[in-house]
ZADO-1210 file (C-alpha; in nm, 4 decimals, padded with zeros to 6 digits):
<atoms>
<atom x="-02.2428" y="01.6048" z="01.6780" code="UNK" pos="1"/>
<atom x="-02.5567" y="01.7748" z="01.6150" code="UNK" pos="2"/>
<atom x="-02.5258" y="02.0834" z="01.3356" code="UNK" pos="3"/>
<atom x="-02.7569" y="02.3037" z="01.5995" code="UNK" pos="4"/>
<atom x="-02.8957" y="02.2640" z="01.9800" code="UNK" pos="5"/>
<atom x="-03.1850" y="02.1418" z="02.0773" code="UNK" pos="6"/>
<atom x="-03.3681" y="02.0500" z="02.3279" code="UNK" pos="7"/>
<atom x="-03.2953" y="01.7842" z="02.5336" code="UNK" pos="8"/>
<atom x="-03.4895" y="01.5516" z="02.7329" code="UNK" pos="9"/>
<atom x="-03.3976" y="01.3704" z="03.0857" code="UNK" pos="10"/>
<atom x="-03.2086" y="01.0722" z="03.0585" code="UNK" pos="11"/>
<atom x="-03.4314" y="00.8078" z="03.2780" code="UNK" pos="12"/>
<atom x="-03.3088" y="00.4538" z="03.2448" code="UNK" pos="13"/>
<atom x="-02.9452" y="00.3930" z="03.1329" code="UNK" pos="14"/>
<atom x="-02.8389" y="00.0199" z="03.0720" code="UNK" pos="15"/>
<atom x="-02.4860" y="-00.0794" z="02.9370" code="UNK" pos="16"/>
<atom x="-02.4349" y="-00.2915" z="02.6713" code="UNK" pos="17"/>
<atom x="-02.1447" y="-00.5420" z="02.7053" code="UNK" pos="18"/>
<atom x="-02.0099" y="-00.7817" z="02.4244" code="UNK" pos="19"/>
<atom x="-01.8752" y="-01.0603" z="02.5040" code="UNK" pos="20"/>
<atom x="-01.5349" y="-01.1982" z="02.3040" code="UNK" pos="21"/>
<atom x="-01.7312" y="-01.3951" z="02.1271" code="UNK" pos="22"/>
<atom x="-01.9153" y="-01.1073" z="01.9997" code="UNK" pos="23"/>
<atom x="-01.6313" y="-01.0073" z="01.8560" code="UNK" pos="24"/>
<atom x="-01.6609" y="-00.9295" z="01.4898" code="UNK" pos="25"/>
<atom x="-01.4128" y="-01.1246" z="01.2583" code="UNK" pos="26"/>
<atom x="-01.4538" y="-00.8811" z="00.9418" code="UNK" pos="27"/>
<atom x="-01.2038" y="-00.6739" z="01.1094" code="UNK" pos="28"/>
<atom x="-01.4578" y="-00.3675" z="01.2268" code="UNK" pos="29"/>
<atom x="-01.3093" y="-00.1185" z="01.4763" code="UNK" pos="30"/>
<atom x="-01.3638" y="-00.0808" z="01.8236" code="UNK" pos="31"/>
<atom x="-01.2867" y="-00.3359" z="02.1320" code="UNK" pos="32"/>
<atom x="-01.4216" y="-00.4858" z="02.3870" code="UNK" pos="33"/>
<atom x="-01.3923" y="-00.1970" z="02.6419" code="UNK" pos="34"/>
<atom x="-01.5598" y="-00.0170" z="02.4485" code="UNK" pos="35"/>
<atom x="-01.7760" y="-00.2265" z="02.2370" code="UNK" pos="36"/>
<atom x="-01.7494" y="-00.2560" z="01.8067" code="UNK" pos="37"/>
<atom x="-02.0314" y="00.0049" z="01.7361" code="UNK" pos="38"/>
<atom x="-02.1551" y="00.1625" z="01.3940" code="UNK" pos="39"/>
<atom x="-02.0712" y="00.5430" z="01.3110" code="UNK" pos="40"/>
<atom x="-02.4434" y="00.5595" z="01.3568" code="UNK" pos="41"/>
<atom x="-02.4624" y="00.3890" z="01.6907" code="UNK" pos="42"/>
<atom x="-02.1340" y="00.6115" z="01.7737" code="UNK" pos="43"/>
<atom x="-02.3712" y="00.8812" z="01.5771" code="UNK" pos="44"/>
<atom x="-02.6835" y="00.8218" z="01.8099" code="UNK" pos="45"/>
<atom x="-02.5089" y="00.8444" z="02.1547" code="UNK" pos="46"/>
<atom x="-02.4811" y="01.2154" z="02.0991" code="UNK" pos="47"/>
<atom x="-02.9093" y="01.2298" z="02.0867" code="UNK" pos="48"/>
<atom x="-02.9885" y="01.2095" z="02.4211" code="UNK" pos="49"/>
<atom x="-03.3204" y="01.0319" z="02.4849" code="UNK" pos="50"/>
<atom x="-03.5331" y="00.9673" z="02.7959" code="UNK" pos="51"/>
<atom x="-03.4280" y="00.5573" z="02.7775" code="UNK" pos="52"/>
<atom x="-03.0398" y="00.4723" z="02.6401" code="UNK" pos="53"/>
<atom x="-02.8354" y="00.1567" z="02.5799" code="UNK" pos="54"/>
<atom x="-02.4657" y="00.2597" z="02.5449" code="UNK" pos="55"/>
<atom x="-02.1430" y="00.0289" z="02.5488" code="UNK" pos="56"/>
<atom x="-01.9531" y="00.0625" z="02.8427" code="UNK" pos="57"/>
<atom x="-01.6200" y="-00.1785" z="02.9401" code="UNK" pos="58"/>
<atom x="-01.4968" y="-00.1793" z="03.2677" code="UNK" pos="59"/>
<atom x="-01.1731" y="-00.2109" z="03.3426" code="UNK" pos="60"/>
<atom x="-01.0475" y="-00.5225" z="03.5634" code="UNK" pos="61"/>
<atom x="-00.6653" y="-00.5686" z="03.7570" code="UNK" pos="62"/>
<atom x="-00.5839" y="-00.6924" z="04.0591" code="UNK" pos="63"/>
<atom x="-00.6996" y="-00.3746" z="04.2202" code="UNK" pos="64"/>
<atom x="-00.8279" y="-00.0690" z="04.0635" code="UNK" pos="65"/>
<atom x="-00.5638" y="00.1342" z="03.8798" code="UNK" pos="66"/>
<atom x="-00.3048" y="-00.1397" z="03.9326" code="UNK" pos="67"/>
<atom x="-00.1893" y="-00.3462" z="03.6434" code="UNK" pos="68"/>
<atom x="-00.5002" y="-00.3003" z="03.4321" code="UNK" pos="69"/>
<atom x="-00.3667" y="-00.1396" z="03.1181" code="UNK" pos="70"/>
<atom x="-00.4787" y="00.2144" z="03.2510" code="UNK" pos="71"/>
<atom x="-00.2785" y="00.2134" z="03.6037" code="UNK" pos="72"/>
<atom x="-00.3089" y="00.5034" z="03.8136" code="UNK" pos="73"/>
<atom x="00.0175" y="00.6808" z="03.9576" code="UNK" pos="74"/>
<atom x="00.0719" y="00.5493" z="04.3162" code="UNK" pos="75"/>
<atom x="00.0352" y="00.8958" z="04.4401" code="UNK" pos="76"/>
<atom x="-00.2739" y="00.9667" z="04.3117" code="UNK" pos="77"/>
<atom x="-00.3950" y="00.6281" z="04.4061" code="UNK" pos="78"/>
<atom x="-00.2713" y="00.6785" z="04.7690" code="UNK" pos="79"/>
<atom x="-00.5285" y="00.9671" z="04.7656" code="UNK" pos="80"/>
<atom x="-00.7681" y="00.8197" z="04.6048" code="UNK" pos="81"/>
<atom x="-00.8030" y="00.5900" z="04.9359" code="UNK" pos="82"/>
<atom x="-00.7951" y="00.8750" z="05.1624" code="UNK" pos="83"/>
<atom x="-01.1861" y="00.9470" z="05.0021" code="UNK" pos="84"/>
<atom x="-01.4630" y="00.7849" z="05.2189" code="UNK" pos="85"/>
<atom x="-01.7187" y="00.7124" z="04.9308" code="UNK" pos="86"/>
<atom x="-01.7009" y="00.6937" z="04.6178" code="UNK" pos="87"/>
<atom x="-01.3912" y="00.7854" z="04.3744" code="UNK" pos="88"/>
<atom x="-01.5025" y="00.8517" z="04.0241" code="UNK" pos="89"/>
<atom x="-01.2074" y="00.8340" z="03.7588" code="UNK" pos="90"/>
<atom x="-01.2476" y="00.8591" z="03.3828" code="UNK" pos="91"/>
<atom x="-01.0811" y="00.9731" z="03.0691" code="UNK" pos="92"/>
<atom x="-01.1039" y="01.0033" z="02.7202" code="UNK" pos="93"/>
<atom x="-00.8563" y="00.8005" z="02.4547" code="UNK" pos="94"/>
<atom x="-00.8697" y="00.6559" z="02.1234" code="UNK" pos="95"/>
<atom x="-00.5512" y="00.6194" z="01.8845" code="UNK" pos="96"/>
<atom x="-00.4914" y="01.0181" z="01.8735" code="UNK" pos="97"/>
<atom x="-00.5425" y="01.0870" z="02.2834" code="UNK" pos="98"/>
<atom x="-00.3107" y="01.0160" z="02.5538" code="UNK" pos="99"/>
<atom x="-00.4401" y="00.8951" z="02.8646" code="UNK" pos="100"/>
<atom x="-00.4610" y="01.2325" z="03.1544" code="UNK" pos="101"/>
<atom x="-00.3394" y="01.1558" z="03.5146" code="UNK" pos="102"/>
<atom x="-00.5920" y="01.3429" z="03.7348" code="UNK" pos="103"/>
<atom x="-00.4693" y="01.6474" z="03.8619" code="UNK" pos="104"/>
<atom x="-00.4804" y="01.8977" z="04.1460" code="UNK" pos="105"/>
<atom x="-00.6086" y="02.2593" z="04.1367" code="UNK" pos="106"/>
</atoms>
């Protein structure tokens, strides 16, 4: 993360960056296919917010969304989920040291 703030600009155009498995590096680098095998520096540069951005972004794919995917979603939560006429936005943050957060109420 940056030492100090600063200013930052609008973020205008956004693309994802997927890698396919056969992008997958064989030197044993870190990283996966969610969420792509990036350099510190890439990892570094994501925190720089610029007007035009290519980040790596997986998306996660089941037989229906929060159902056997590898990050299910308690039936209880998903039984609200469906009760929302739109869109339902669900995300979290994990790695080897975090543990996966059920939504919850307040």
């Amino acid at each position: 993360m940056p030492a100090v703030p600063s200013a930052t600009p609008v973020l205008k155009n956004l693309t994802f960056v997927t890698e396919a498995a056969s992008a997958v590096p064989s030197h044993g680098s870190s990283g996966s296919e969610f969420g792509g095998y990036t350099t510190l520096k890439q990892r570094d540069d994501y925190f720089n917010i610029r007007e035009s951005m290519h980040i790596h972004c997986g998306f996660v794919k089941g037989s229906m969304p929060g159902i056997a995917t590898g990050f299910d979603i308690d039936k209880e939560d998903l039984l609200d989920m469906y009760q929302c006429h739109g869109i339902v936005v669900a995300s979290a943050i994990f790695g080897n040291y975090d543990e996966l957060q059920q939504p919850k109420k307040y």
